[in-house]
N, C-alpha and C positions, 0 to 999 in steps of 0.2 A: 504493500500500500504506500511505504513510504517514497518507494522508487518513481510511483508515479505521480504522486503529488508534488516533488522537487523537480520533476522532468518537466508536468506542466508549467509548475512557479517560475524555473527559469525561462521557461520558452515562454509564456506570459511578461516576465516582465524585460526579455528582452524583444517583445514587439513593441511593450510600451513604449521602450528607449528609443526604439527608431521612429516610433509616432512624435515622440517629442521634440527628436533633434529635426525630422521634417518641419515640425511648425516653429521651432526656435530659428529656425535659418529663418524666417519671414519675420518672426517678433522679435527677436535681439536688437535687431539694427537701431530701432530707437531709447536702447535701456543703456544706463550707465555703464562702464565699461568695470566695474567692482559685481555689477547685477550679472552681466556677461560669464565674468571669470566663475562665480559659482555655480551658475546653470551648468556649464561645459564641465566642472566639476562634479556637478552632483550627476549628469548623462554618463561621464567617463566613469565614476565606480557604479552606476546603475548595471550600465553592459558590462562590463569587467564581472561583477557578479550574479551578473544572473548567468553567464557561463559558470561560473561556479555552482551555481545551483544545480545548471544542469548536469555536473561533474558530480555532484553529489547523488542526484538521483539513479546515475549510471551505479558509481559506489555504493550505494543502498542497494542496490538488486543483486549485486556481487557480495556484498558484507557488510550483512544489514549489523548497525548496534546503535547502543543510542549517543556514544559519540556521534558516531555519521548523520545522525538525526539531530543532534545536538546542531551538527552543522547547519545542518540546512537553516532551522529556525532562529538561527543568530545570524545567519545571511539575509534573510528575510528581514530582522529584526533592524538589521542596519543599513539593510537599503530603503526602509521606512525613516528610519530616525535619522540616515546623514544624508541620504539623496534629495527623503520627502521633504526636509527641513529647509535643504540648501534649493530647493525649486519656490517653496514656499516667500523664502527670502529674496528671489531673483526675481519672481511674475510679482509678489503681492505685495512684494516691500514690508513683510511678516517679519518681526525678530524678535518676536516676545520668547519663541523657543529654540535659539540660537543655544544654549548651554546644552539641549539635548544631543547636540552634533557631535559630541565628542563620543559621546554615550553609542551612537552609528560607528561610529569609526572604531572603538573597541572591542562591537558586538563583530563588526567585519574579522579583525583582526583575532580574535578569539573561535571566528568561524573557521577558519583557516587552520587554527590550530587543532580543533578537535576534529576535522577533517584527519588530520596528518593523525593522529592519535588515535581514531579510529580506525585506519587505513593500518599501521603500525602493530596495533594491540591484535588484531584478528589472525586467527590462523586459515 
C-alpha cells in the first residue's frame, strides 16, 4: 500500500511543479526579484523531491519498513512546510509562517536520512 501511495504522491506533486513553473514563467515577470528567488526555490526542492518520493515508493515495494515510510511522510511533510511556505511568501506576500521553513527543510533532510536507514537496516 505504501509503494503506491508515495508513487502517486510523487508523481502528483511532480505535475504540480511543472503546472507551477508553467504559470510562474507568465507571473514572475512582474514580482520582486526577492518574490522570484523563493518561488524558483521553493519549484527546485518541490521537483527534486517528489522524485524522491517516487524513489521511495519504488523502495517501499522492495523493503517495505517504517523507516522507508518514515521517509516518504517527512518528504511530504517538507514539501508542505518549505515549498508551500516559500510559494505562499512569493504569490501572496504571506510571512506570518516564515519560521515554519526551516521546520521543511529539516523534515527534507531527515527524509533522506531515514530513506538511507531504511534502505541500510533491511536484509
Amino acid at each position: 500500500m505504501l509503494e503506491k501511495t508515495f508513487l502517486v504522491l510523487g508523481a502528483l506533486s511532480a505535475a504540480i511543479s511543472v503546472a507551477l513553473g508553467a504559470a510562474a514563467a507568465h507571473a514572475l515577470a512582474g514580482l520582486p526579484p526577492a518574490a522570484q528567488s523563493w518561488f524558483h526555490t521553493a519549484l527546485q526542492y518541490q521537483q527534486f523531491h517528489a522524485l524522491g518520493l517516487l524513489a521511495v515508493g519504488l523502495v517501499a515495494g522492495r523493503k517495505p519498513s517504517p523507516w522507508v515510510a518514515a521517509s516518504g511522510w517527512l518528504m511530504v511533510a517538507g514539501t508542505l512546510l518549505f515549498s508551500g511556505n516559500l510559494y505562499l511568501r512569493s504569490f501572496g506576500d504571506f510571512h506570518a509562517l516564515h519560521a515554519v521553513t526551516p521546520f521543511g527543510g529539516g523534515a527534507f533532510m531527515l527524509g533522506w536520512l531515514a530513506l538511507a536507514i531504511g534502505v541500510a537496516t533491511r536484509r
